[in-house]
C-alpha positions as a LaTeX table, in Angstrom:
\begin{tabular}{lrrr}
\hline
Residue & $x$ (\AA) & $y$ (\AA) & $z$ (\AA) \\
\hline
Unk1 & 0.00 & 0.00 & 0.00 \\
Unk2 & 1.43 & 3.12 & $-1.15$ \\
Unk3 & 2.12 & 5.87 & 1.40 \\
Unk4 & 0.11 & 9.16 & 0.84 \\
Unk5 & 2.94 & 12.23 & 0.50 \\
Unk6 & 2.77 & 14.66 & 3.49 \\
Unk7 & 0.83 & 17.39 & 3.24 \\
Unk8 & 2.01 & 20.86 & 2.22 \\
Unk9 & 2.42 & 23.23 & 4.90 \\
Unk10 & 1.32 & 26.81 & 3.51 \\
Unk11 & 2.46 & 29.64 & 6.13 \\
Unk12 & 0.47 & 32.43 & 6.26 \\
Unk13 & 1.55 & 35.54 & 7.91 \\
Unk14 & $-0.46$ & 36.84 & 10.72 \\
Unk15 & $-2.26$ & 40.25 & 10.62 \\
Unk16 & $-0.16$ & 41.69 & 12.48 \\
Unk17 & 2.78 & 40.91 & 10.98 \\
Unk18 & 1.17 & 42.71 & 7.43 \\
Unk19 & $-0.15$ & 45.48 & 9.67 \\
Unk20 & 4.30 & 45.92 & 10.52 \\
Unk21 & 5.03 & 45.46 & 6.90 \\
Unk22 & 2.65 & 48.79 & 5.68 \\
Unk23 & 4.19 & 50.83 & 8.23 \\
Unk24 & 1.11 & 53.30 & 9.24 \\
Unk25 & 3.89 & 55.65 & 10.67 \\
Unk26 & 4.65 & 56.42 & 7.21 \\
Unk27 & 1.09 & 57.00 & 6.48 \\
Unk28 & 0.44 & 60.62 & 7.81 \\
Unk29 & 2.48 & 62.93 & 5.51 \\
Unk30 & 0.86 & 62.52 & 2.18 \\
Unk31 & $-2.51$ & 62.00 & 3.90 \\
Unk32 & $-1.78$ & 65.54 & 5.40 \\
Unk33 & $-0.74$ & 66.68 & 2.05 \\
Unk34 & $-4.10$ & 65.14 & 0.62 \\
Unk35 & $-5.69$ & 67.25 & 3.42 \\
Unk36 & $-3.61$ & 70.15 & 2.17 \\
Unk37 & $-4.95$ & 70.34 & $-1.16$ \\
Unk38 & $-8.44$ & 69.59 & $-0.54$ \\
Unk39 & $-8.36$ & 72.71 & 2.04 \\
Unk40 & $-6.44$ & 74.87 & $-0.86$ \\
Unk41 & $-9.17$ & 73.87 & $-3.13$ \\
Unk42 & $-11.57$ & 76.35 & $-2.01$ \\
Unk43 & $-14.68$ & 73.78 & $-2.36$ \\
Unk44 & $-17.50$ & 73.04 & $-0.48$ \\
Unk45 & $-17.22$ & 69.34 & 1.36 \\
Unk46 & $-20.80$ & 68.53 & 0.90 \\
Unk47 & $-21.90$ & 65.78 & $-0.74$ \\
Unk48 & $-18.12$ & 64.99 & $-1.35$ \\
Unk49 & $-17.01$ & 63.46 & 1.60 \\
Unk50 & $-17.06$ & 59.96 & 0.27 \\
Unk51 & $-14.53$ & 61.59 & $-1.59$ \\
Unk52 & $-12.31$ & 62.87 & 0.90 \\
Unk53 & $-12.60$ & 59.44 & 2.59 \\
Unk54 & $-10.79$ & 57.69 & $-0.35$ \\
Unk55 & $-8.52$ & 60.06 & $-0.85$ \\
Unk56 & $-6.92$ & 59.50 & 2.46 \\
Unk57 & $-7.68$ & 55.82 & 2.49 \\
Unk58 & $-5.47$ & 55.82 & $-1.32$ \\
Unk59 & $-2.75$ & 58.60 & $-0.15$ \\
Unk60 & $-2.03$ & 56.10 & 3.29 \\
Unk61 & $-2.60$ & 53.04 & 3.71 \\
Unk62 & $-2.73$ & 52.03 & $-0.07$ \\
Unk63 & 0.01 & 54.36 & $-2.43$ \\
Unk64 & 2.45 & 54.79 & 0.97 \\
Unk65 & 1.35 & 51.14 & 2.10 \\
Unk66 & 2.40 & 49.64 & $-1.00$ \\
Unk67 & 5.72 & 51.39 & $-1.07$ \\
Unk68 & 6.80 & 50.52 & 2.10 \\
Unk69 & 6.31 & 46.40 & 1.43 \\
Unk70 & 7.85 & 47.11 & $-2.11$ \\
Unk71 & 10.76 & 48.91 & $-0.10$ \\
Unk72 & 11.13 & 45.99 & 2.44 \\
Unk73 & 10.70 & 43.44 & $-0.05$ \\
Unk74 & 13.63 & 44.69 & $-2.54$ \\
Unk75 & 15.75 & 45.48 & 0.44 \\
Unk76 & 15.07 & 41.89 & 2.24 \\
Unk77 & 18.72 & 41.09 & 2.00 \\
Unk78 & 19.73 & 44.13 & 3.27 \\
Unk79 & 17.53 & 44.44 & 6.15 \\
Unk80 & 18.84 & 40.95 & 7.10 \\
Unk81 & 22.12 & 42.51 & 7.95 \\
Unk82 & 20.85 & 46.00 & 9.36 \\
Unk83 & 17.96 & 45.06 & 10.76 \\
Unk84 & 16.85 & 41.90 & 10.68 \\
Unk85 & 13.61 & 42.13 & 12.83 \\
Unk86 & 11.61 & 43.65 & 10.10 \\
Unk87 & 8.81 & 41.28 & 9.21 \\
Unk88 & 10.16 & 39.58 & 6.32 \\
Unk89 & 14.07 & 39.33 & 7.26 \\
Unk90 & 12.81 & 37.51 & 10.50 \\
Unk91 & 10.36 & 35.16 & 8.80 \\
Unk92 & 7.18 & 36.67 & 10.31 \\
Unk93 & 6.41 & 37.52 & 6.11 \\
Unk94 & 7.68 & 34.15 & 5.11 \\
Unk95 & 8.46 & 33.02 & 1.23 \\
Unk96 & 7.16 & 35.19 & $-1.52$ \\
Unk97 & 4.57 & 36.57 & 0.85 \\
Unk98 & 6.09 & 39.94 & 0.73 \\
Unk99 & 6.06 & 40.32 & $-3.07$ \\
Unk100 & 2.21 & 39.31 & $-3.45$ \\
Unk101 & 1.29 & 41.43 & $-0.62$ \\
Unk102 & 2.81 & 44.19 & $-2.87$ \\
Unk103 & 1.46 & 43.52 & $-6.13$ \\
Unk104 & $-2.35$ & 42.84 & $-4.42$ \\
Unk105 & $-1.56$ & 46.20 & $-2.86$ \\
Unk106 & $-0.74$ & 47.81 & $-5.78$ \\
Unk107 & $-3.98$ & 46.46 & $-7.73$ \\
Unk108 & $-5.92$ & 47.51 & $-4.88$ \\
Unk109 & $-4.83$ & 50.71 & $-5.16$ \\
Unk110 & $-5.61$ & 50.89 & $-8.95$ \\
Unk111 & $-8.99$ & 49.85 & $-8.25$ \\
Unk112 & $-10.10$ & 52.27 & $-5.30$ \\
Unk113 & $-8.24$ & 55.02 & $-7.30$ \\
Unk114 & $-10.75$ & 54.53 & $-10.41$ \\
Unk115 & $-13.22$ & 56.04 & $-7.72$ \\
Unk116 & $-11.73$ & 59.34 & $-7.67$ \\
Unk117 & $-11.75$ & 59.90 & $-11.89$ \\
Unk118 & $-9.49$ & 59.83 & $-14.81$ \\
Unk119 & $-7.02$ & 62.42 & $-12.37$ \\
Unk120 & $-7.52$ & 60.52 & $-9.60$ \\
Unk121 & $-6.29$ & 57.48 & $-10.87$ \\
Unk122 & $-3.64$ & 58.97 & $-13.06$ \\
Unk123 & $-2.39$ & 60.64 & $-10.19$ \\
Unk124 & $-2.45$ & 57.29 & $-8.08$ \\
Unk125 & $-0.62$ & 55.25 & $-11.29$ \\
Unk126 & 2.39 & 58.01 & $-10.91$ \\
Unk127 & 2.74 & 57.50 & $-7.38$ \\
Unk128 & 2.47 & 53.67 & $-7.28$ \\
Unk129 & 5.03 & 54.12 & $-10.28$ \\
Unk130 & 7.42 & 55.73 & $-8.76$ \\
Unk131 & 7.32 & 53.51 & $-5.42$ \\
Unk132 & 8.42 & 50.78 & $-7.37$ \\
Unk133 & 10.79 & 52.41 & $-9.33$ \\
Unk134 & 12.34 & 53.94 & $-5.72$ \\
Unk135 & 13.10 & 50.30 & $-4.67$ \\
Unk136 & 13.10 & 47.70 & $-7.40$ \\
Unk137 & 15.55 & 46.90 & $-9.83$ \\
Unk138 & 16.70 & 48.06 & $-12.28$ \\
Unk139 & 15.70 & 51.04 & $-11.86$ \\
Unk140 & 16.16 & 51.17 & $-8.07$ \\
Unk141 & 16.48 & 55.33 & $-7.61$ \\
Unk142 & 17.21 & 54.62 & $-4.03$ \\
Unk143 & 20.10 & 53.99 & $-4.91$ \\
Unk144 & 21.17 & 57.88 & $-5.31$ \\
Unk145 & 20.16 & 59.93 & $-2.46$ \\
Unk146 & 19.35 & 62.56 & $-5.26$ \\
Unk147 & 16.91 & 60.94 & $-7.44$ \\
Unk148 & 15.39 & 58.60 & $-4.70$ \\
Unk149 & 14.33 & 61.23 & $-2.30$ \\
Unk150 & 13.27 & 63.29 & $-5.14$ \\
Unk151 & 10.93 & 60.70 & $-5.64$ \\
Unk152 & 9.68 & 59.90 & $-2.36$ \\
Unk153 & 9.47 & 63.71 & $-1.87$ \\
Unk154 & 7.17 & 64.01 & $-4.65$ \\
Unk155 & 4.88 & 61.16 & $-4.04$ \\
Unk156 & 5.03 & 62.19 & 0.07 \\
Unk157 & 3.51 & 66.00 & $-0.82$ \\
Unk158 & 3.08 & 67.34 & $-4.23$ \\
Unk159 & 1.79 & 64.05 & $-5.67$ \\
Unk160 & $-1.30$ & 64.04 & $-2.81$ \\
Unk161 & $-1.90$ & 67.50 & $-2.66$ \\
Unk162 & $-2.80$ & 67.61 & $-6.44$ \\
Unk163 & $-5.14$ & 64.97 & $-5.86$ \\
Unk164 & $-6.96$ & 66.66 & $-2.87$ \\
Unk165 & $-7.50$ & 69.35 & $-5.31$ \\
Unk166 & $-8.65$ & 66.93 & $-8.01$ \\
Unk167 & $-10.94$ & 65.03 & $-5.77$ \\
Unk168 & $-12.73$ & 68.37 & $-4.91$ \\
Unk169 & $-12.58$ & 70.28 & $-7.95$ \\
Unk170 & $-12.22$ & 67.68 & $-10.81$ \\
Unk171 & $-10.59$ & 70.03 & $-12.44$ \\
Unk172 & $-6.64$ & 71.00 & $-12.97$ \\
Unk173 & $-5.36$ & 72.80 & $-10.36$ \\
Unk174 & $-4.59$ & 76.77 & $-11.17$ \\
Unk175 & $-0.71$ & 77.52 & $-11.18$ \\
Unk176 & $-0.64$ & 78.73 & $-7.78$ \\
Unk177 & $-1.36$ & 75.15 & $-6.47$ \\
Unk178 & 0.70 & 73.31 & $-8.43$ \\
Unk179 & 3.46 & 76.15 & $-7.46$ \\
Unk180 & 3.26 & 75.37 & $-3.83$ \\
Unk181 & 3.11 & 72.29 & $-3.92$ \\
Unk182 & 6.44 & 71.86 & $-6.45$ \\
Unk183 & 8.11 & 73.64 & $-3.45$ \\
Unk184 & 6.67 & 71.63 & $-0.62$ \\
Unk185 & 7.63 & 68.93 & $-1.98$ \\
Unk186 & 11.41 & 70.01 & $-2.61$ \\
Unk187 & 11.61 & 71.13 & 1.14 \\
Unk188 & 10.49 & 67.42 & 1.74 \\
Unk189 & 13.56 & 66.20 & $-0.12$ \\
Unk190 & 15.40 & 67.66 & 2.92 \\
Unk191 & 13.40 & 65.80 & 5.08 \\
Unk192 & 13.55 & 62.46 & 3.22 \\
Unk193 & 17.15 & 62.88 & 3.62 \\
Unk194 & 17.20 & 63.66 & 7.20 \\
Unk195 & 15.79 & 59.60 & 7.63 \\
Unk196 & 19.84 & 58.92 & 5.89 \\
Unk197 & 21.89 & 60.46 & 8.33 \\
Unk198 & 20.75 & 57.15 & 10.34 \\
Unk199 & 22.06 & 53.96 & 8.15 \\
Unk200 & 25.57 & 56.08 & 6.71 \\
Unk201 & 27.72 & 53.01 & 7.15 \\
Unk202 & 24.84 & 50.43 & 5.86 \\
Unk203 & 24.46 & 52.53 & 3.29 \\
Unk204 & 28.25 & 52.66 & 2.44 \\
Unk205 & 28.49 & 49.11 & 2.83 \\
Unk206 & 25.53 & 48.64 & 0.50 \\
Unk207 & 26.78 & 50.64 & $-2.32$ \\
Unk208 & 23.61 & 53.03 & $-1.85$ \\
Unk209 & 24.99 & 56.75 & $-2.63$ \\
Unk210 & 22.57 & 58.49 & 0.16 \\
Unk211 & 24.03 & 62.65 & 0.33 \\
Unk212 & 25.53 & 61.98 & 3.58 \\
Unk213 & 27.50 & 59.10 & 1.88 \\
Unk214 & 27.98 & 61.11 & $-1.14$ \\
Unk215 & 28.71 & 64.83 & 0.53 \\
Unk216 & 29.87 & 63.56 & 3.99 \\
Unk217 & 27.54 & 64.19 & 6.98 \\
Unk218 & 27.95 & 67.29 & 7.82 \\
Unk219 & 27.83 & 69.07 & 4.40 \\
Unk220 & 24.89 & 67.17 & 3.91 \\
Unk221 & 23.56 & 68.18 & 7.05 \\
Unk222 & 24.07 & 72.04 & 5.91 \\
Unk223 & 22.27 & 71.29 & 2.36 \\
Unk224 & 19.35 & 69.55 & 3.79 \\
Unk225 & 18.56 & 72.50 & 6.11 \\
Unk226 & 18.86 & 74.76 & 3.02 \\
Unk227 & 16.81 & 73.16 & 0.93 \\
Unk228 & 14.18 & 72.44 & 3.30 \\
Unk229 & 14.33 & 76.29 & 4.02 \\
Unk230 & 14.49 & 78.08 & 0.89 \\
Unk231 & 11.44 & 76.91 & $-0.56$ \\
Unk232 & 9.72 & 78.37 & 2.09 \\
Unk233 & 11.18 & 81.45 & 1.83 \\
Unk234 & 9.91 & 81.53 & $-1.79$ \\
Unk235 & 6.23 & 80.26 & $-0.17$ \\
Unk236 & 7.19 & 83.45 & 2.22 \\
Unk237 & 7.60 & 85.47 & $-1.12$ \\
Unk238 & 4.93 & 84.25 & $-3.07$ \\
Unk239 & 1.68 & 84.13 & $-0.31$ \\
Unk240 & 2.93 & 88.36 & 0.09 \\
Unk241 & 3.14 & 89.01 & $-3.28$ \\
Unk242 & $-0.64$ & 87.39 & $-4.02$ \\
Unk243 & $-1.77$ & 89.53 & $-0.99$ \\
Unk244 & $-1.90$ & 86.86 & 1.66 \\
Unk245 & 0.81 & 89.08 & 3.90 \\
Unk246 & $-0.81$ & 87.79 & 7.43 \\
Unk247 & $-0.30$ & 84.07 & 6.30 \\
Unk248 & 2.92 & 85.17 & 4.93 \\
Unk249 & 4.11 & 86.00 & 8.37 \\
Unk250 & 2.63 & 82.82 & 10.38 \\
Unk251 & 5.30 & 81.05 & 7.89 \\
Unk252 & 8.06 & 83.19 & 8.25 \\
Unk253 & 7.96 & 82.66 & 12.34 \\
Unk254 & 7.47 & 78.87 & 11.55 \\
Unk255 & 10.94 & 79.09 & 9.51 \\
Unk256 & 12.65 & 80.98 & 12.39 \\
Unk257 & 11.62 & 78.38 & 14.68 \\
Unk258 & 12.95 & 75.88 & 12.08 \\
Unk259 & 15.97 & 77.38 & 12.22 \\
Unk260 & 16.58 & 76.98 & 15.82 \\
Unk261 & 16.19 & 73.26 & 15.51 \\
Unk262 & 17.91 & 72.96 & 12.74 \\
Unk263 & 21.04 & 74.88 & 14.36 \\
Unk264 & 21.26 & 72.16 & 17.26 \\
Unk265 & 20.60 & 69.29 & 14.92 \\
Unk266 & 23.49 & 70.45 & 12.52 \\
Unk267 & 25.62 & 69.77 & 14.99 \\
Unk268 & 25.20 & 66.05 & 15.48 \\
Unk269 & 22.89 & 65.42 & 12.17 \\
Unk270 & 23.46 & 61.40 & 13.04 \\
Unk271 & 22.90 & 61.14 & 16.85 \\
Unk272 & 20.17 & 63.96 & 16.76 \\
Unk273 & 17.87 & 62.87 & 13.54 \\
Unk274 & 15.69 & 61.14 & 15.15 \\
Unk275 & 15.02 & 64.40 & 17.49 \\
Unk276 & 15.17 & 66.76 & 15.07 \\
Unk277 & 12.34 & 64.34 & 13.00 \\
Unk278 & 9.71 & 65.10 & 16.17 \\
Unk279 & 10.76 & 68.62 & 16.70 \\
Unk280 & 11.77 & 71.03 & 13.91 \\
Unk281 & 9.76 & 69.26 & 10.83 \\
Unk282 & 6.74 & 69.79 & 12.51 \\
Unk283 & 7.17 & 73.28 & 12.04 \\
Unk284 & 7.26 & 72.64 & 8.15 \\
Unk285 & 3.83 & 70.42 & 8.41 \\
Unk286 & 2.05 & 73.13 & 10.02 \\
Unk287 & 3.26 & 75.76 & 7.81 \\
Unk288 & 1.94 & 73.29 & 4.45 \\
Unk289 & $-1.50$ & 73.81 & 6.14 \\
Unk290 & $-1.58$ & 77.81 & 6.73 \\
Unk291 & $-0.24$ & 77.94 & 3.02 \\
Unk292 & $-3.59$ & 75.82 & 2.18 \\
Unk293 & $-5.65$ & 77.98 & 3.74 \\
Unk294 & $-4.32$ & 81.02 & 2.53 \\
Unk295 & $-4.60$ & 79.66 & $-1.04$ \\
Unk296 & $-8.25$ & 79.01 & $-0.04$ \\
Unk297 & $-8.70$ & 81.99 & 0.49 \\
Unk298 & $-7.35$ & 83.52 & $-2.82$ \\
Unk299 & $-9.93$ & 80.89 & $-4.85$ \\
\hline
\end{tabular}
């Protein structure tokens, strides 16, 4: 009598385990930035909240969610070395798990962006684009801490605030918008690089060309404070100019108190990042609101 084979043991990660893998700490800035541009907008919420709703479900927990598994997944090997208690380096994602949890995501996405209209979902298509292009091969723009951040940048604030103003208007947004948020988002390439100054030597190790690898730490220290702050100098500039000179000034003090952060974080940019990530950038966050509502108030 012929022995029946064993039977196939399928693992299947726990919730929680996923829930580690999407990372909903990376959630909140382009779900703010969503909020942004529906304030900026200038439309009524009625009737539209459904809208609103997706929006931030799509800018969070689906676009960022899927980029963070694509990140870990493409960076498995890595994180074995650096940090090997992420979910999939320490088996809690087992197998392939973590590549099909990225392309379901990714579909997902697709499908709850169709909800928001032909912008909407073309909107949603760059940003899932450009998550895999940050992290996979052979593209991999991580890779270069000028191109990679660039992109995260983008897909962090500009990409989501155009689709707030989408989702409300259906309509283009005027060239103010899409001015403010082009600068947002290059201040955020100073905070995407902030998250570097953490994982130098990996990073060296790794052959991935982050600035403070490329420039050394503390010129890229000096550049990321610059370009975080000159863009909003230039929001400074702009809100005055279009006759918005009491927003303009709610800015300019958030800058100065940017500054003082920034002056005791240049001075240990590796010990200090995570500090400086819970103190002075929330001081650029707030400011990407008061711009919003000044540019509501121009509509």
């Amino acid at each position: 009598m012929s022995q029946l084979p064993p039977p196939v043991s399928v693992t299947v990660p726990p919730p929680r385990a996923v829930l580690r893998l999407l990372k909903p700490v990376t959630w909140f800035p382009p779900m703010w930035a969503l909020a942004c541009g529906v304030v900026s907008a200038g439309t009524s919420l009625q009737g539209r909240w459904y809208l609103l709703a997706v929006g931030i479900a799509l800018a969070g927990p689906l676009v960022c969610g899927t980029s963070q598994v694509v990140n870990d997944w493409f960076d498995r090997h890595v994180d074995a070395i650096n940090e090997p208690g992420r979910p999939i380096p320490s088996g809690e994602v087992p197998g392939q798990w973590g590549l099909w949890i990225a392309i379901v995501w990714t579909l997902l996405s697709l499908a709850v962006a169709t909800v928001l209209g032909p912008w909407g979902l073309a909107a949603a298509a760059l940003g899932l684009l450009l998550a895999w292009a940050y992290s996979a091969p052979p593209v991999r723009l991580k890779r270069n801490g000028w191109w990679g951040n660039g992109a995260v940048a983008l897909c962090y604030e500009g990409l989501p605030w155009f689709t707030g103003v989408v989702v409300m208007t259906g309509m283009f947004p005027d060239a103010r918008i899409i001015v403010i948020a082009l600068l947002y988002s290059i201040g955020a390439h100073g905070i995407m690089t902030v998250n570097d100054f953490k994982a130098v030597e990996g990073d060296r190790r790794m052959g991935i060309d982050s600035l403070p690898v490329q420039l050394g730490v503390d010129m890229a220290a000096l550049l990321t404070c610059w370009v975080k702050a000159l863009p909003q100098v230039v929001v400074i500039a702009l809100l005055w100019h279009w006759g918005a000179p009491g927003y303009a000034a709610v800015i300019a003090v958030l800058l100065v108190a940017q500054v003082f952060f920034m002056r005791r974080w240049v001075r240990q940019p590796r010990e200090l990042a995570p500090w400086y990530n819970l103190t002075g950038i929330n001081m650029f966050v707030i400011g990407m609101m008061v711009t919003a509502v000044a540019l509501r108030g121009l509509q």
